[in-house]
RODO-2510 file (C-alpha; in nm, 4 decimals, decimal comma):
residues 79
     n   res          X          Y          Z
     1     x   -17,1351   -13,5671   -15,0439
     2     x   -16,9239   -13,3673   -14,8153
     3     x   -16,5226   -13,3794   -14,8600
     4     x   -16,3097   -13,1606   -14,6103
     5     x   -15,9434   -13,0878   -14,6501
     6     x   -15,7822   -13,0132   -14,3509
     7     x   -15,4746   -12,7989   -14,2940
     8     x   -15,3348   -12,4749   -14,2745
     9     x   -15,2866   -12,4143   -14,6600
    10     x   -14,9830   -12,5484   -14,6958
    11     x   -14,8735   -12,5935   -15,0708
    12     x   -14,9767   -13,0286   -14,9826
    13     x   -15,3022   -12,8892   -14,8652
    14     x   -15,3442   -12,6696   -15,1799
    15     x   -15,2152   -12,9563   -15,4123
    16     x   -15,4518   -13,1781   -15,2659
    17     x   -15,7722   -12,9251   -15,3023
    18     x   -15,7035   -12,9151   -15,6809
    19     x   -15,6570   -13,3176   -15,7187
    20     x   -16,0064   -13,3132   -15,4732
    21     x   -16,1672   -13,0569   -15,7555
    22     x   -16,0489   -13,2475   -16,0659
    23     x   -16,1716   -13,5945   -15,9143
    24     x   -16,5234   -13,4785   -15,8690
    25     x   -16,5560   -13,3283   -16,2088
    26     x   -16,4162   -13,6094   -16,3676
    27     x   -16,6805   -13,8440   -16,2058
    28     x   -16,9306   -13,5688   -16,2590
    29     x   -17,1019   -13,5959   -15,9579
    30     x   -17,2276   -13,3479   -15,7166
    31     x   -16,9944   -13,2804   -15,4044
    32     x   -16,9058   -13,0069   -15,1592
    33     x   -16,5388   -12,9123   -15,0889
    34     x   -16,4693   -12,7679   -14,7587
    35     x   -16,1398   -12,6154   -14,6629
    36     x   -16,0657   -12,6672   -14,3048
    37     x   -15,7981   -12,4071   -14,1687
    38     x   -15,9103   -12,3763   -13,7884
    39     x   -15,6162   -12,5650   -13,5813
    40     x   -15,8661   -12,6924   -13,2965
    41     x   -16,1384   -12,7638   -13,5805
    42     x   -15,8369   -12,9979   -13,7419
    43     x   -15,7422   -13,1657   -13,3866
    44     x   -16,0933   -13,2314   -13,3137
    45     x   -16,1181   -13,5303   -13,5879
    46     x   -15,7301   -13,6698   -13,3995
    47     x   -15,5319   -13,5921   -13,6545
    48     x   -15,1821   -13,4654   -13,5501
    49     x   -15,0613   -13,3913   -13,9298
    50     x   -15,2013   -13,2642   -14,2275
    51     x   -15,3192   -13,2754   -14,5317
    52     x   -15,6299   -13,5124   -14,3918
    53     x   -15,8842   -13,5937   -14,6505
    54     x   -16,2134   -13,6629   -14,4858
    55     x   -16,5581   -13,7589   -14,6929
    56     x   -16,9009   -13,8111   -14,5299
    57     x   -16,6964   -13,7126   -14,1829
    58     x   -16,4773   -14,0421   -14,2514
    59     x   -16,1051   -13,9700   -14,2024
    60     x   -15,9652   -14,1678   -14,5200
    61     x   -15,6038   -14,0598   -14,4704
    62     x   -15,3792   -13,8100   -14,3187
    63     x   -15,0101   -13,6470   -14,4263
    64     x   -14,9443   -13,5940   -14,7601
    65     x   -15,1013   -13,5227   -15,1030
    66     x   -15,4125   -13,7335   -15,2391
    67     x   -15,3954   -13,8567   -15,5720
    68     x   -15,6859   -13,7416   -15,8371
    69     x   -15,6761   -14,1509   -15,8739
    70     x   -15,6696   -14,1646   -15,4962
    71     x   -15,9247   -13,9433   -15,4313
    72     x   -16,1709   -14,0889   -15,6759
    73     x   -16,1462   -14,4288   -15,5139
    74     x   -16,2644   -14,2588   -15,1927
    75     x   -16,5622   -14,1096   -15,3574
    76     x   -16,6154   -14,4590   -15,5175
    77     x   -16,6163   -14,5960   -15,1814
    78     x   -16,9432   -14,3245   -15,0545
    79     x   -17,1389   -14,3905   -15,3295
***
C-alpha cells in the first residue's frame, strides 16, 4: 500500500504524517508513506488545498488534518 500526503509541510501536513505513521503501526500492516512537497506534483491529482491524503492513488480527502481513526478507516477501505 502506497499513502501520499500532499502539501508544502505545513504544521496540518506534518500533523497529518504522524496520525498517517501511528495508523499503520497500530494496524500493523505494511505501508509506504510518501511526502509530496512539489506544487505541480500536488495540482496534478486537482487538488487546490492541502493536506490531501491519497492511498492506492485514490484522493480520500483534501484540507485539513486526518484523524489516526480517520486514517485507519481509509486503510480499512484498501484492504
Amino acid at each position: 500500500m502506497i499513502i501520499k500526503i500532499l502539501g508544502s509541510g505545513c504544521p496540518k501536513c506534518n500533523k497529518t504524517h504522524k496520525n498517517v505513521t501511528k495508523a499503520i503501526n497500530e494496524l500493523g500492516i505494511d505501508a509506504e508513506i510518501i511526502k509530496v512537497e512539489d506544487i505541480v506534483d500536488i495540482m496534478n491529482y486537482g487538488v487546490m488545498t492541502t493536506p490531501t491524503l491519497v492511498i492506492n492513488e485514490e484522493v480520500k480527502g483534501t484540507g485539513k488534518v486526518f484523524s489516526v481513526d480517520e486514517v485507519k478507516k481509509y486503510i480499512k477501505e484498501e484492504l
